[in-house]
C-alpha positions as CSV (number, residue, x, y, z in Angstrom):
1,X,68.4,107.0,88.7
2,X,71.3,106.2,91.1
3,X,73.2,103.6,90.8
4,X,76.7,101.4,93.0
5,X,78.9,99.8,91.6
6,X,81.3,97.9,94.5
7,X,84.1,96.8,92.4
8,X,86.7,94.2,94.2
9,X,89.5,94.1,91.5
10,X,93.3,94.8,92.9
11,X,94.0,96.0,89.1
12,X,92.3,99.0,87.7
13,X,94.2,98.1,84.1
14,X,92.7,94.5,84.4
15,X,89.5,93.3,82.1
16,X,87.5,94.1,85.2
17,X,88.9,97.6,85.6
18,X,87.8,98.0,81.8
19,X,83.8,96.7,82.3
20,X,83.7,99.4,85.1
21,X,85.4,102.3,83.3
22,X,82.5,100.6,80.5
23,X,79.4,100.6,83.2
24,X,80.4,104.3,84.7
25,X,80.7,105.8,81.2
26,X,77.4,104.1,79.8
27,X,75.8,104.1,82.8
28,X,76.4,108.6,82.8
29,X,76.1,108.7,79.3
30,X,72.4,107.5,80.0
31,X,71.7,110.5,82.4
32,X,72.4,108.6,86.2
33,X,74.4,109.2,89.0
34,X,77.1,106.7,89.6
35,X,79.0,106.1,93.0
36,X,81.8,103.7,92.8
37,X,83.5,102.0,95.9
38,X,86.7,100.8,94.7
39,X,87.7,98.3,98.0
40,X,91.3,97.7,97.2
41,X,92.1,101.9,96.3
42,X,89.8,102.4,99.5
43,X,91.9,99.8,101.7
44,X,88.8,98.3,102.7
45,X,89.0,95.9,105.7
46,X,87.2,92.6,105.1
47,X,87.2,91.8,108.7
48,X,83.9,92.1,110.7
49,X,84.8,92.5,114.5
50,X,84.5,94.8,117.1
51,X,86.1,97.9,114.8
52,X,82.7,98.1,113.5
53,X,80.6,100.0,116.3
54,X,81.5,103.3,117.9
55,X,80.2,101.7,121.2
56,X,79.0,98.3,122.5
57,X,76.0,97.2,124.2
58,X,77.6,94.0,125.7
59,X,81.4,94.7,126.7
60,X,82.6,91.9,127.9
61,X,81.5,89.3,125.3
62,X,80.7,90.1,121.7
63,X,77.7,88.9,119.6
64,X,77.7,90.2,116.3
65,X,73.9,90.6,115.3
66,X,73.5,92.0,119.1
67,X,75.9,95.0,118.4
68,X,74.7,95.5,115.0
69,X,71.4,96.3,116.2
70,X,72.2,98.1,119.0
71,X,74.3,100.4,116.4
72,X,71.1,100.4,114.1
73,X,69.3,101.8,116.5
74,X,72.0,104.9,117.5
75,X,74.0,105.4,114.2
76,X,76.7,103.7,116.4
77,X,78.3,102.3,113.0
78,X,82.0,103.1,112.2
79,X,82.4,105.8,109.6
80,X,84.0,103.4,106.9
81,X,81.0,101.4,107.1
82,X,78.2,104.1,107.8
83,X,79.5,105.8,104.3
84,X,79.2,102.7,102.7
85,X,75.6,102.5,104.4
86,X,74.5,105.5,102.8
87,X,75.4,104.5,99.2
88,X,73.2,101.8,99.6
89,X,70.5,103.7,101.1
90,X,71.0,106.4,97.9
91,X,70.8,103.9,95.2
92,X,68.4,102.5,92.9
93,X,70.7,99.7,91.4
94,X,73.5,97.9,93.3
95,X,76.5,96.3,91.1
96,X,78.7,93.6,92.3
97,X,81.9,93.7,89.7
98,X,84.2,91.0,91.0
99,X,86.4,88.3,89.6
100,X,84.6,84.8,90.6
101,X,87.7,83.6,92.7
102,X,87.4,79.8,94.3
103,X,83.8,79.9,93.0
104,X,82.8,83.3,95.2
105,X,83.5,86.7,95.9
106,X,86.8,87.6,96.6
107,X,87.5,88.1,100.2
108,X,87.4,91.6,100.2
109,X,83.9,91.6,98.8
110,X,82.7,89.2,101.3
111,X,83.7,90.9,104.2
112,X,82.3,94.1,102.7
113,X,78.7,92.4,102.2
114,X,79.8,90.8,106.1
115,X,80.5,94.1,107.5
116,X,77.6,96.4,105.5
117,X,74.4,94.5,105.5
118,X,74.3,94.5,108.8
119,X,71.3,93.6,111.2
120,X,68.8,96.3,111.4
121,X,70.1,98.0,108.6
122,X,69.5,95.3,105.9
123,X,67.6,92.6,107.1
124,X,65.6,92.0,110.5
125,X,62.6,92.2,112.3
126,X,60.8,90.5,109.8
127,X,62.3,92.0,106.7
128,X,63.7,90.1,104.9
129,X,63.5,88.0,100.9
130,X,60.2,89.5,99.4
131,X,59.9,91.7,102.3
132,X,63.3,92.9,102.4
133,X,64.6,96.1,103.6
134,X,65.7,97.1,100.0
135,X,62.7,96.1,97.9
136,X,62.2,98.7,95.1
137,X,65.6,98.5,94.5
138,X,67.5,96.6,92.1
139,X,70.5,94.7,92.5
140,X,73.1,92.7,89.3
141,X,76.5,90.8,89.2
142,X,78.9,91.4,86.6
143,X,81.9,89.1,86.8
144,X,84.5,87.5,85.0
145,X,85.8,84.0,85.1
146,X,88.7,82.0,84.1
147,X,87.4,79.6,82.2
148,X,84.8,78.8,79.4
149,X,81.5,78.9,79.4
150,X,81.0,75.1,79.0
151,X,82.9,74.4,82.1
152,X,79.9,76.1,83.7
153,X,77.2,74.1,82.5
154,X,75.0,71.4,84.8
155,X,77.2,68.9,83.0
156,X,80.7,70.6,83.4
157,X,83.6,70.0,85.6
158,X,83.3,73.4,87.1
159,X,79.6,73.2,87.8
160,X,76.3,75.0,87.2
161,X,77.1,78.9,87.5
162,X,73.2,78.9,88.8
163,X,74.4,77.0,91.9
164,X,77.7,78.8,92.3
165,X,76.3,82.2,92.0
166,X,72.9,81.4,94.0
167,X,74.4,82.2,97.5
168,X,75.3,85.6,96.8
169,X,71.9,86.3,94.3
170,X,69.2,84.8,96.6
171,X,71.5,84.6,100.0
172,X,72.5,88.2,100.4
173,X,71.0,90.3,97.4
174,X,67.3,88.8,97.3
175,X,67.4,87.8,100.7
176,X,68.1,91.5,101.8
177,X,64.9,92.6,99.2
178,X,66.7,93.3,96.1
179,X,65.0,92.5,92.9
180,X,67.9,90.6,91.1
181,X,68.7,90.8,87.3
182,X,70.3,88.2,85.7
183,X,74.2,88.2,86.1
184,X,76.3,89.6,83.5
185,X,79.5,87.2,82.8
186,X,82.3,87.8,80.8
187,X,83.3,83.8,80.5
188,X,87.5,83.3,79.6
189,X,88.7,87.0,80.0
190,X,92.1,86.0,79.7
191,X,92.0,83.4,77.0
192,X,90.1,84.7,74.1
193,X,91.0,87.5,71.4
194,X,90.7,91.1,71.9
195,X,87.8,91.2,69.4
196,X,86.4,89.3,71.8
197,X,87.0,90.8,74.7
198,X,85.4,94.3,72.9
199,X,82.0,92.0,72.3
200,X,82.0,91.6,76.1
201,X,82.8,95.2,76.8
202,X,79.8,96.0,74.4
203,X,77.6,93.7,76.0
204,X,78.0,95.1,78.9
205,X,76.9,98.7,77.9
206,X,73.5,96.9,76.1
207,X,73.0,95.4,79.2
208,X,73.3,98.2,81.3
209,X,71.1,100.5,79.2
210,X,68.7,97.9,80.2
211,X,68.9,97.5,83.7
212,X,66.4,99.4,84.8
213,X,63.4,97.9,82.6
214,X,64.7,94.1,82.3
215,X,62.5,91.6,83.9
216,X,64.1,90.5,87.5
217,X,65.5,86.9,88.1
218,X,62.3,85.0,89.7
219,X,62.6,84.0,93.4
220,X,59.2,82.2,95.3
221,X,57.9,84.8,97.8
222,X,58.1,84.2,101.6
223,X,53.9,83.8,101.0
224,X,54.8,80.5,98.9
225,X,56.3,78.7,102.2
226,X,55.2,76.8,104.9
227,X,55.5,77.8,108.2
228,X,58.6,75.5,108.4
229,X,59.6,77.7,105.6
230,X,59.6,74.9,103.0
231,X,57.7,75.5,99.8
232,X,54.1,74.5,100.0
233,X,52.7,71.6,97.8
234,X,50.0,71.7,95.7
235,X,47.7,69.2,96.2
């Protein structure tokens, strides 16, 4: 099987650099291709403008789901994002390693996701959630945060993770087709003890050499909404 990791850390020495050295070595040990883009080595540009298409349809006023069609249709994508393009099209299982930073993806991240899943190439015409584009494929966060675990509950300060994570699980990865497994989270990285930083490395690898048989997160198909796309009630 193939799988992409897209890993948004500036530090390749930092906890997150050691879960992806983890998830490339368990995840060949196991017998799949890996393709890693590392944004920051890469010098990735997070801004979505223009730069993105080799030619425009409008040229006088730019409309951003206009273009990206128009590029869909004639490979008109820029080559740092067509490459990027192709990784997705190649893999079986997408990774998002990331730091949660102000309860998100870093910046570079989300202008990746901004810049890649473009219209006509991800979603559109109809494709989209459980009709997506990229259904077959499978798609996971692993991410690291600053604080406990606790502090992520429905009861702590921070919030429930469910609620912070659900825009980039359902918003981009389910609603692009991706069956989504649950997230993999390294809570405290740099408060706890070494020991315990090696149980989250190793729970990493067990997860991984289960990602491609462990039961998907469980979103309500587009066929359980109303045609004002609100869930339908049983009577």
């Amino acid at each position: 099987m193939n799988a992409f990791i897209v890993y948004a850390h500036p530090e390749r020495k930092s906890f997150n650099g050691a879960l992806l050295q983890r998830g490339v070595e368990t995840l060949t040990g196991l017998g799949h291709d890996v393709k890693v883009s590392d944004l920051y080595a890469m010098k990735f540009d997070p801004v979505s403008d223009r730069r993105n298409f080799l030619q425009r349809k409008d040229p006088h006023t730019f409309k951003q789901q206009q273009e990206e069609l128009h590029a869909a249709e004639r490979n008109g994508f820029a080559a740092e994002i067509a490459v990027e393009m192709d990784k997705l099209r190649w893999c079986d299982l997408l990774i998002f390693q990331f730091p949660l930073w102000w309860f998100g993806l870093p910046g570079i991240l989300k202008g990746w996701v901004d810049r890649v899943f473009a219209m006509g190439f991800a979603y559109g015409m109809g494709r989209w959630y459980s009709r997506g584009i990229f259904a077959g494929k499978r798609a996971m966060l692993c991410l690291t945060t600053g604080g406990p675990a606790p502090m992520y509950e429905p009861d702590g300060v921070n919030g429930d993770i469910e609620q912070i994570l659900f825009p980039i699980q359902h918003g981009m990865l389910y609603f692009t087709g991706f069956s989504v497994l649950p997230p993999f989270i390294a809570w405290s990285v740099a408060r706890v003890t070494d020991a315990e930083r090696k149980a989250h490395l190793d729970a990493w690898g067990d997860r991984l050499c289960r990602a491609f048989d462990a039961e998907p997160m469980a979103f309500p198909p587009l066929e359980a909404y109303d045609e004002k796309f609100q869930l339908k009630r049983i009577p």
